[in-house]
Gaussian input, Z-matrix of N, CA and C with variables (Angstrom, degrees):
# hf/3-21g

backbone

0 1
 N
 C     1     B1
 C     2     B2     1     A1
 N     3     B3     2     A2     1     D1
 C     4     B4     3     A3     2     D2
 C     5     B5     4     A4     3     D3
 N     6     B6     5     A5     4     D4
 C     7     B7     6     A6     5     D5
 C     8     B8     7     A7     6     D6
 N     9     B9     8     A8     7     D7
 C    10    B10     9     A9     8     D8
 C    11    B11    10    A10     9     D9
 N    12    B12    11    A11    10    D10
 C    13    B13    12    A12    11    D11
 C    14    B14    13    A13    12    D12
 N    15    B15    14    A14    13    D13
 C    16    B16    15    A15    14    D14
 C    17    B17    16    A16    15    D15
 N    18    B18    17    A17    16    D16
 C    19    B19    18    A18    17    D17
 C    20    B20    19    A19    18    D18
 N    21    B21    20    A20    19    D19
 C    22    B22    21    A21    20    D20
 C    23    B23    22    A22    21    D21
 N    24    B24    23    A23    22    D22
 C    25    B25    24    A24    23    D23
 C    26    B26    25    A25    24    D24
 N    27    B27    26    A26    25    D25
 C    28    B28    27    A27    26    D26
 C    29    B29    28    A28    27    D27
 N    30    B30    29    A29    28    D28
 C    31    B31    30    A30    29    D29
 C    32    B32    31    A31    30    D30
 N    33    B33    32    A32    31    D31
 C    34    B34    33    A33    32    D32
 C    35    B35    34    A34    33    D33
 N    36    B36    35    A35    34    D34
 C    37    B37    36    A36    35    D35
 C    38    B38    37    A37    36    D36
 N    39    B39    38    A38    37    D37
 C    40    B40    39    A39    38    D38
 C    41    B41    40    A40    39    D39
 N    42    B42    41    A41    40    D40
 C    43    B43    42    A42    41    D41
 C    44    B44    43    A43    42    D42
 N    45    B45    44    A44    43    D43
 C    46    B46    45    A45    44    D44
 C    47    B47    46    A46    45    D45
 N    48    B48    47    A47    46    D46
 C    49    B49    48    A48    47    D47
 C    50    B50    49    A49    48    D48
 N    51    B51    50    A50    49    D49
 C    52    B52    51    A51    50    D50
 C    53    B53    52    A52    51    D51
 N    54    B54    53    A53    52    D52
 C    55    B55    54    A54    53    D53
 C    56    B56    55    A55    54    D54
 N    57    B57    56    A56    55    D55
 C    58    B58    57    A57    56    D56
 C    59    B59    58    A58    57    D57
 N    60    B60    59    A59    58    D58
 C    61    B61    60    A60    59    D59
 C    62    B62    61    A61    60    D60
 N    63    B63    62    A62    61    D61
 C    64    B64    63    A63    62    D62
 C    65    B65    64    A64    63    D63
 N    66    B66    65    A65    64    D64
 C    67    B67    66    A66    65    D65
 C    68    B68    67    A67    66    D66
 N    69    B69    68    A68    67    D67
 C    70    B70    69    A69    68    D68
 C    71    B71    70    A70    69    D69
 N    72    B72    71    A71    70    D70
 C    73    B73    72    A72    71    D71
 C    74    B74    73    A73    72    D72
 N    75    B75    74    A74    73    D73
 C    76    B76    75    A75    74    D74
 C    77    B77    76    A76    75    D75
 N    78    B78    77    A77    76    D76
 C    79    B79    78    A78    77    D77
 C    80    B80    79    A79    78    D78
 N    81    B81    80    A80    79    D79
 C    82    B82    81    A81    80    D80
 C    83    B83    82    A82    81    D81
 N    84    B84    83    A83    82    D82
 C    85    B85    84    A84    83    D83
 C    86    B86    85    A85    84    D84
 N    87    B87    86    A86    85    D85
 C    88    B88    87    A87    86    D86
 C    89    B89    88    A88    87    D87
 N    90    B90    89    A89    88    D88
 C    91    B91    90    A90    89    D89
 C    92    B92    91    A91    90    D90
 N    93    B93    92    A92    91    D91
 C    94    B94    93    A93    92    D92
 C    95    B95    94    A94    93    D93
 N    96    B96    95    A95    94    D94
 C    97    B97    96    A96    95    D95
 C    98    B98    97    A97    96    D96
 N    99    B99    98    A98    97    D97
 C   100   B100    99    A99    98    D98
 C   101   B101   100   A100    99    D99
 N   102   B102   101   A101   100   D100
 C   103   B103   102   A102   101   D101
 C   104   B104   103   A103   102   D102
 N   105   B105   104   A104   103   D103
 C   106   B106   105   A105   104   D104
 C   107   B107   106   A106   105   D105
 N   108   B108   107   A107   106   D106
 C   109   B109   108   A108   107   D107
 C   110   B110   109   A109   108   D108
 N   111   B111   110   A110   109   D109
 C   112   B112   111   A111   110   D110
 C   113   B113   112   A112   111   D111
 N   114   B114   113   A113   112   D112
 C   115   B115   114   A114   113   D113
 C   116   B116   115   A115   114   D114
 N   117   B117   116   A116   115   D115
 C   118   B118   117   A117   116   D116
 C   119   B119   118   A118   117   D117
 N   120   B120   119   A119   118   D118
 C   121   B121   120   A120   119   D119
 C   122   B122   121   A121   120   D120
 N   123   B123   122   A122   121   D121
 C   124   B124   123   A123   122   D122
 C   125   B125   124   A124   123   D123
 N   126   B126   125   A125   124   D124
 C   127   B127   126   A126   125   D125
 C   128   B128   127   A127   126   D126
 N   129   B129   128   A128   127   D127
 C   130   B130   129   A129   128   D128
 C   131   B131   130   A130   129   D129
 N   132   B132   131   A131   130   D130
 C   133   B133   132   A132   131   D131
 C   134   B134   133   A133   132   D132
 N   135   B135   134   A134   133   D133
 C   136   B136   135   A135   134   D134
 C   137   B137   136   A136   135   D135
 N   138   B138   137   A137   136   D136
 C   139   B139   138   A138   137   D137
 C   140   B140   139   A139   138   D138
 N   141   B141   140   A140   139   D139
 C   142   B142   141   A141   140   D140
 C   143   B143   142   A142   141   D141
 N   144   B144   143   A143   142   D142
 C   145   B145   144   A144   143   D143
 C   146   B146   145   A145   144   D144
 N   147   B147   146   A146   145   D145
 C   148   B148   147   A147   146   D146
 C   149   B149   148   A148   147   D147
 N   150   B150   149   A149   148   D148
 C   151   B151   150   A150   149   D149
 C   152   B152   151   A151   150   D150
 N   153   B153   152   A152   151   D151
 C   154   B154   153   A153   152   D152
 C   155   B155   154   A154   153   D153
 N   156   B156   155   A155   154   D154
 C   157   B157   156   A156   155   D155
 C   158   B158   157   A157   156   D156
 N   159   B159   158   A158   157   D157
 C   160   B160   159   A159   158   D158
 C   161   B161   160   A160   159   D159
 N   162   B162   161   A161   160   D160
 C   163   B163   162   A162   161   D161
 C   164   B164   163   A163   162   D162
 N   165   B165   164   A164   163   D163
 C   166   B166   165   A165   164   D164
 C   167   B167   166   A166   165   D165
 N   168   B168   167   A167   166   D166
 C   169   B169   168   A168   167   D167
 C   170   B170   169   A169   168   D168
 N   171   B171   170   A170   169   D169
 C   172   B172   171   A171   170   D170
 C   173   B173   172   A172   171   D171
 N   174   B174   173   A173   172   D172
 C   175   B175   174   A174   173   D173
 C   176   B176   175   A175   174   D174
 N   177   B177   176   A176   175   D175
 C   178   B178   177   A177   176   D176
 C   179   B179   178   A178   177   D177
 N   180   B180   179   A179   178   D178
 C   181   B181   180   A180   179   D179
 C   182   B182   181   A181   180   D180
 N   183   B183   182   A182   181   D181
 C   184   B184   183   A183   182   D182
 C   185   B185   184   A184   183   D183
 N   186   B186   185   A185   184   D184
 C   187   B187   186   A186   185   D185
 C   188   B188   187   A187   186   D186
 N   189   B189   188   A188   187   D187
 C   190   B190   189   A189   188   D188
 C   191   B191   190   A190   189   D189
 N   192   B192   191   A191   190   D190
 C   193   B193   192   A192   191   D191
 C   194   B194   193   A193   192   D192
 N   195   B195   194   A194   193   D193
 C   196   B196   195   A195   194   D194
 C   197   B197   196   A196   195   D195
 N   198   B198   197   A197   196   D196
 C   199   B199   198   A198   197   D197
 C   200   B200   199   A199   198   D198
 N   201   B201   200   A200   199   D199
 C   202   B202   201   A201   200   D200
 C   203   B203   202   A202   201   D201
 N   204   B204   203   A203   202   D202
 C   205   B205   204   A204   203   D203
 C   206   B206   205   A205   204   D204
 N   207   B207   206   A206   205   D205
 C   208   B208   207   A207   206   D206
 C   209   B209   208   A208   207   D207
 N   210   B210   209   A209   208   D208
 C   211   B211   210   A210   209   D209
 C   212   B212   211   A211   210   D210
 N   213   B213   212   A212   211   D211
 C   214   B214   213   A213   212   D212
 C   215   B215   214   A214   213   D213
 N   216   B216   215   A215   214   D214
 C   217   B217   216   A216   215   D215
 C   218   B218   217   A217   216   D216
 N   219   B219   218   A218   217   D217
 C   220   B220   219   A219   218   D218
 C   221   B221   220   A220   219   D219
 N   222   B222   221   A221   220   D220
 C   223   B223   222   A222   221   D221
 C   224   B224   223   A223   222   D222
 N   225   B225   224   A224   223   D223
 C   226   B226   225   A225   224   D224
 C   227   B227   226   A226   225   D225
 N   228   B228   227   A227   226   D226
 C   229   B229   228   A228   227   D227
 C   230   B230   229   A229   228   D228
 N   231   B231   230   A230   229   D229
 C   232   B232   231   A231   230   D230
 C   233   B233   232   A232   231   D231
 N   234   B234   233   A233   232   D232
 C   235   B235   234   A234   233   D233
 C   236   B236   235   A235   234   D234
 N   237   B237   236   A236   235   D235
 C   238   B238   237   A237   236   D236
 C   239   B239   238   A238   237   D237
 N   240   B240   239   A239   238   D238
 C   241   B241   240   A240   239   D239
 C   242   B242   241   A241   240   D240
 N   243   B243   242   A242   241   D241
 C   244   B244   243   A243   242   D242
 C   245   B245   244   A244   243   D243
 N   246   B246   245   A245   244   D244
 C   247   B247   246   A246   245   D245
 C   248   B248   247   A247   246   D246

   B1=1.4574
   B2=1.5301
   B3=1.4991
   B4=0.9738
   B5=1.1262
   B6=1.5765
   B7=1.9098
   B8=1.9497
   B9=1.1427
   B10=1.6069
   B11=1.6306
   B12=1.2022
   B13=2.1443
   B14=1.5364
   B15=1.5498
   B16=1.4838
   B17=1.5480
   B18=1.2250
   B19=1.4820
   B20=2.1780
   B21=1.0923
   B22=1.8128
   B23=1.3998
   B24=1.3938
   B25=1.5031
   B26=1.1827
   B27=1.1769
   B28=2.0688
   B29=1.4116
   B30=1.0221
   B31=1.2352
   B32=1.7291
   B33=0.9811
   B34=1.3863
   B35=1.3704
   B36=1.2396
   B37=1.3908
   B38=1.5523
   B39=1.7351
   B40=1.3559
   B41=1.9278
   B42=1.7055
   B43=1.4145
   B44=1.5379
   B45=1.8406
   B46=1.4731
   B47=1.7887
   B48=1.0603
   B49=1.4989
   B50=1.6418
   B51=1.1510
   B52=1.8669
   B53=1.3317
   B54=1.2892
   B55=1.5297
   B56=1.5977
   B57=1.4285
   B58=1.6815
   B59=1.3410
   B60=1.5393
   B61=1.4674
   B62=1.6044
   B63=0.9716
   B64=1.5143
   B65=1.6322
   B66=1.6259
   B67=1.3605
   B68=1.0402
   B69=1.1685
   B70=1.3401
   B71=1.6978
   B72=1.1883
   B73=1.6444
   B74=1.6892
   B75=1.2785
   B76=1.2104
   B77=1.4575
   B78=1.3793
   B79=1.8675
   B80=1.0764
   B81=1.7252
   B82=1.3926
   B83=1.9285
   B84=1.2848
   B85=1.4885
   B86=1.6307
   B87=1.2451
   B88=1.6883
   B89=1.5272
   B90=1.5665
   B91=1.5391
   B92=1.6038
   B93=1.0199
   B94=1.6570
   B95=2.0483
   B96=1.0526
   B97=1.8513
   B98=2.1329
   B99=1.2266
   B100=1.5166
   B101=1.4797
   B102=1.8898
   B103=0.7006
   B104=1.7720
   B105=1.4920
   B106=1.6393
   B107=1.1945
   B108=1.2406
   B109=1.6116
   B110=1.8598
   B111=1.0983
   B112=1.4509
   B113=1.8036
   B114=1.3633
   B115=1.4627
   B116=1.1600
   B117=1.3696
   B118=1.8083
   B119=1.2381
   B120=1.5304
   B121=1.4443
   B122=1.9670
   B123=1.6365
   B124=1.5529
   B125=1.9351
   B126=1.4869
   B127=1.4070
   B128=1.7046
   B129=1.0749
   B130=1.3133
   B131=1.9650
   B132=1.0321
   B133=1.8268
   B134=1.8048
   B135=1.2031
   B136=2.0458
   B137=1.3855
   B138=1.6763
   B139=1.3665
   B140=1.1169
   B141=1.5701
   B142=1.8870
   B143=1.8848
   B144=1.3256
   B145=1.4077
   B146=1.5653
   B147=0.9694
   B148=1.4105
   B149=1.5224
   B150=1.4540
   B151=1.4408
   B152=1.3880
   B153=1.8726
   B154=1.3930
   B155=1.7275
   B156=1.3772
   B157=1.6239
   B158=1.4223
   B159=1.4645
   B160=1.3353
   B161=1.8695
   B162=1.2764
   B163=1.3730
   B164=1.2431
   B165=1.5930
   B166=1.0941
   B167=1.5722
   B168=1.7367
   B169=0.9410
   B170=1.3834
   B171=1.3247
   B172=1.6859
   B173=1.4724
   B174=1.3764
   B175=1.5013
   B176=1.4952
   B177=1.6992
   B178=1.5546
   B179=1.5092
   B180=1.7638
   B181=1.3942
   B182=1.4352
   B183=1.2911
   B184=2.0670
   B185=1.8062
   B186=1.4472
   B187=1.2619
   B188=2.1136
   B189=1.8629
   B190=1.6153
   B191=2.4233
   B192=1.2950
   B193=0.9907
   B194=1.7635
   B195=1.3415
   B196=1.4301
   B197=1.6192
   B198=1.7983
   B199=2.2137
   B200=1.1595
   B201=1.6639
   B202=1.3180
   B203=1.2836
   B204=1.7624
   B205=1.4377
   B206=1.5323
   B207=1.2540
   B208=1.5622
   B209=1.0817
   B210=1.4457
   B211=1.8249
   B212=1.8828
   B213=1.0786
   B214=1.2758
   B215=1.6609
   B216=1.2726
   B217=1.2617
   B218=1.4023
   B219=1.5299
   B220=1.3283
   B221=1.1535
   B222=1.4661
   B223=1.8641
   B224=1.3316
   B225=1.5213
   B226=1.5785
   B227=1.8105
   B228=0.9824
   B229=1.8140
   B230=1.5770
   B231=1.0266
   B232=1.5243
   B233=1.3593
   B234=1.4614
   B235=1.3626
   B236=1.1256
   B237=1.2192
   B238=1.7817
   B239=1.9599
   B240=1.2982
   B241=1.2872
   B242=1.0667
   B243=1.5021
   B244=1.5335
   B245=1.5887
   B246=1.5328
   B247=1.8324
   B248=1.5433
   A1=108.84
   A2=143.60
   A3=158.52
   A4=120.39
   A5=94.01
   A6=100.75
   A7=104.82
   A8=92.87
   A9=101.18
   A10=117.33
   A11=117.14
   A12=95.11
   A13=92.79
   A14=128.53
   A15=122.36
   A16=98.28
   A17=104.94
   A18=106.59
   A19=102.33
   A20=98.40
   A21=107.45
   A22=89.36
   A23=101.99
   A24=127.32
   A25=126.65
   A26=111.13
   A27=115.97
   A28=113.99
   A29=131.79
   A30=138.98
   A31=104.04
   A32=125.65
   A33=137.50
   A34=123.84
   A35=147.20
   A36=118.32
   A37=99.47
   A38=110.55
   A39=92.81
   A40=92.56
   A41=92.98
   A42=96.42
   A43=136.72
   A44=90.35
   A45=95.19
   A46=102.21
   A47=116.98
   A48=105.17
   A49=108.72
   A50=124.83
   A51=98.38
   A52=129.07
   A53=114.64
   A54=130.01
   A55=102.11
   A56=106.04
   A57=100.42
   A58=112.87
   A59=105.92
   A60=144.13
   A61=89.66
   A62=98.82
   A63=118.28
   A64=109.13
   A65=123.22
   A66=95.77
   A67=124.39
   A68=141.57
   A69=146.30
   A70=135.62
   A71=125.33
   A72=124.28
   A73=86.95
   A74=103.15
   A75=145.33
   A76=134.02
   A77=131.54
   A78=131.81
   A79=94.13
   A80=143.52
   A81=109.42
   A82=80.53
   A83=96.81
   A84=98.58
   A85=112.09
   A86=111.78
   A87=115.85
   A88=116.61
   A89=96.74
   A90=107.10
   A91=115.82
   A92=113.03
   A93=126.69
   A94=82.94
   A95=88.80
   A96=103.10
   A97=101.26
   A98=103.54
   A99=94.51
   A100=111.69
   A101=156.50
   A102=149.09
   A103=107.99
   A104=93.78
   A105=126.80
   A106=129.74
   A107=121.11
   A108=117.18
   A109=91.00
   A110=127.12
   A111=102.69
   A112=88.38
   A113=109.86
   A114=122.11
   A115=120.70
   A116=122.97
   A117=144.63
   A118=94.30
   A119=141.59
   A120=109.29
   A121=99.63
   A122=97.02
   A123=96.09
   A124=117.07
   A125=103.03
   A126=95.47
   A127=117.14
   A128=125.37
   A129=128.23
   A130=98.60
   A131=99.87
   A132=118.14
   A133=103.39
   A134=91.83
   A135=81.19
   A136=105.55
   A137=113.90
   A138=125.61
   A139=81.42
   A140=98.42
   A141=124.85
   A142=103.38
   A143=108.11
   A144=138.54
   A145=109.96
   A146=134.38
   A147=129.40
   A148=92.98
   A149=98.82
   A150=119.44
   A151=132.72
   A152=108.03
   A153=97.36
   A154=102.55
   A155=129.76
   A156=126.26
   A157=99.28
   A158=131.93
   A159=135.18
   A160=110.57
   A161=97.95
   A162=91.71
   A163=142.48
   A164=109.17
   A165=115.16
   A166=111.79
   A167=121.69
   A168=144.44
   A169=111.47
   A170=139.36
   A171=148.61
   A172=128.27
   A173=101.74
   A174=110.49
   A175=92.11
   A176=94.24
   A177=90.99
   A178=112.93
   A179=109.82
   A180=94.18
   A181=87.02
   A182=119.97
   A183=132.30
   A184=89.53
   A185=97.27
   A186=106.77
   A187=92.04
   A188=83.42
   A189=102.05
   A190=81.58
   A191=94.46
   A192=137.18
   A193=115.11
   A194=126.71
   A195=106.59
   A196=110.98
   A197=79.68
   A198=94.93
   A199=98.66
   A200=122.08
   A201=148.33
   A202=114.36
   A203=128.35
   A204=139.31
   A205=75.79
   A206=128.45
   A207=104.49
   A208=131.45
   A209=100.02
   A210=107.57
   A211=100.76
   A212=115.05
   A213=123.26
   A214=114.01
   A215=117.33
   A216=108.88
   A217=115.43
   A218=115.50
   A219=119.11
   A220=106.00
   A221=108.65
   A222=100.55
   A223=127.30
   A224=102.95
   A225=109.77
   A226=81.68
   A227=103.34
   A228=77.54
   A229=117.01
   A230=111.97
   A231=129.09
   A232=117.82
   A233=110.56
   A234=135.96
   A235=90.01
   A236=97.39
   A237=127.52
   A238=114.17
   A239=95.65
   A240=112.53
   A241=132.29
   A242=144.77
   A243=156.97
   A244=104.22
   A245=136.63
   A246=109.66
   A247=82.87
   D1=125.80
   D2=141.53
   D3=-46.35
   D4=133.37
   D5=-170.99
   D6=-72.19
   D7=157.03
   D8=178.46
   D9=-120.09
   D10=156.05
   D11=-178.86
   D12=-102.63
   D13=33.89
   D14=175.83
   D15=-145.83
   D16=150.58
   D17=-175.85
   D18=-144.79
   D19=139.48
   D20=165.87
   D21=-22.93
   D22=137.61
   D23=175.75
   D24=79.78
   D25=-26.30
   D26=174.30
   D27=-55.44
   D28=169.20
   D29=-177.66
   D30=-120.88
   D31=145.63
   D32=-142.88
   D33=-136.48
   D34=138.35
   D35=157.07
   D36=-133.00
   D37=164.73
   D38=-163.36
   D39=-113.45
   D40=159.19
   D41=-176.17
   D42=-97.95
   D43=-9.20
   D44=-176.51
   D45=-146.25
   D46=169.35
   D47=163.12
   D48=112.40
   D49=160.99
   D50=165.26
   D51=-74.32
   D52=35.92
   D53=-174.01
   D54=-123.64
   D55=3.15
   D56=-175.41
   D57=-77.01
   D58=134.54
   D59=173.72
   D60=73.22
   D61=90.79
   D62=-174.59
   D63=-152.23
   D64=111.25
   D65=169.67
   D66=-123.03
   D67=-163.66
   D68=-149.22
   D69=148.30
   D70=139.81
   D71=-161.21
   D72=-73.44
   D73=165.37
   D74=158.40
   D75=-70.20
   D76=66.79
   D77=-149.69
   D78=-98.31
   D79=-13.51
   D80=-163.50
   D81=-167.45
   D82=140.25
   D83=164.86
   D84=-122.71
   D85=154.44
   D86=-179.26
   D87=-137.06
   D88=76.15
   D89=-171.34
   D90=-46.59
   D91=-32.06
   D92=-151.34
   D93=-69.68
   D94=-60.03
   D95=-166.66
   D96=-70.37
   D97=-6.74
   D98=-167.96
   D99=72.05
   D100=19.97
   D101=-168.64
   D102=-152.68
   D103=150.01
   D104=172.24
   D105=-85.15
   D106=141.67
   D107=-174.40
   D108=-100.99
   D109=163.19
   D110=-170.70
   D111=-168.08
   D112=128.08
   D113=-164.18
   D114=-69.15
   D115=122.42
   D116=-167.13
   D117=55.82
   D118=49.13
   D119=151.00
   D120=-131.66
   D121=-166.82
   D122=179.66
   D123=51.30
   D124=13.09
   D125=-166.48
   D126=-56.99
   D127=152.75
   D128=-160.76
   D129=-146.08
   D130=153.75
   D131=-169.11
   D132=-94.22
   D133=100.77
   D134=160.59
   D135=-105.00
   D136=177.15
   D137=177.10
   D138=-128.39
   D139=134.72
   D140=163.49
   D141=-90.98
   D142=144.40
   D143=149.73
   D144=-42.53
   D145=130.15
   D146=-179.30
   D147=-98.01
   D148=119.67
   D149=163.28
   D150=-96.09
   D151=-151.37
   D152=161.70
   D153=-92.14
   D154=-32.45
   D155=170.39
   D156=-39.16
   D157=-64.70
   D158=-140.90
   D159=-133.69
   D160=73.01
   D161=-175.83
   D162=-80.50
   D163=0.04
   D164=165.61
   D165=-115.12
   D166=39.58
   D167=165.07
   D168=54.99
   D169=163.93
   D170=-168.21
   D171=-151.85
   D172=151.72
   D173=174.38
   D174=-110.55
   D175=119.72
   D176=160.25
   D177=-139.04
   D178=167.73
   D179=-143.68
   D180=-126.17
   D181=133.10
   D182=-158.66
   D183=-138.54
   D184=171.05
   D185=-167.89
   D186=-111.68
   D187=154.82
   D188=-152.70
   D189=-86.62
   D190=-161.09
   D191=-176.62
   D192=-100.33
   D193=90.76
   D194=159.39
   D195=-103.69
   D196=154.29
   D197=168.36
   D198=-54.74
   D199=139.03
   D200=162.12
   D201=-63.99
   D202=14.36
   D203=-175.38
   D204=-107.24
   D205=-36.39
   D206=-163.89
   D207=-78.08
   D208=-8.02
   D209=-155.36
   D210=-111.77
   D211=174.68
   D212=-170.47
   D213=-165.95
   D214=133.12
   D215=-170.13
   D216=-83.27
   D217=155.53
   D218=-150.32
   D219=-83.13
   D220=-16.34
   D221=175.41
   D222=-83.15
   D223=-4.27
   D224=-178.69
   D225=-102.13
   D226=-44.86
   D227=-168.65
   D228=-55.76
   D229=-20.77
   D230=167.54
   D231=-45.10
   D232=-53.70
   D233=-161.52
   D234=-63.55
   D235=-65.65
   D236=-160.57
   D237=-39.37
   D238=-58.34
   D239=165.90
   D240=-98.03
   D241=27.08
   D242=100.96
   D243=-39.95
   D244=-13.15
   D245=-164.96
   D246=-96.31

């Protein structure tokens, strides 16, 4: 596994993509793929299986995956843009 400069729980903002200057914590990391699950953004649409919870089955809408090239932590971006 490859080290990362962001870890679960940081707060984030992203730098490129249609999510730029956007921030948000950090809920899930996915070393294998190089990418972050990263809170209310990238949201993306699944369809649920109609079960016994949901029987007339659902679209529900969860947050995607960004590359860890995109994101940057919010305290350096802070820094960064205060000089």
């Amino acid at each position: 596994m490859a080290k990362t400069h962001i870890k679960r729980g940081d707060e984030v903002v992203v730098l490129s993509g249609k999510e730029k200057g956007k921030r948000g914590k950090v809920l899930q990391m996915l070393p294998a793929k190089n990418r972050a699950v990263v809170e209310g953004l990238m949201m993306v649409k699944r369809h649920m299986r109609k079960s016994e919870e949901r029987p007339e089955g659902e679209i529900v809408e969860r947050e995607g995956s960004i590359h860890i090239s995109n994101l940057m932590s919010a305290t350096k971006w802070d820094a960064r843009q205060s000089k």
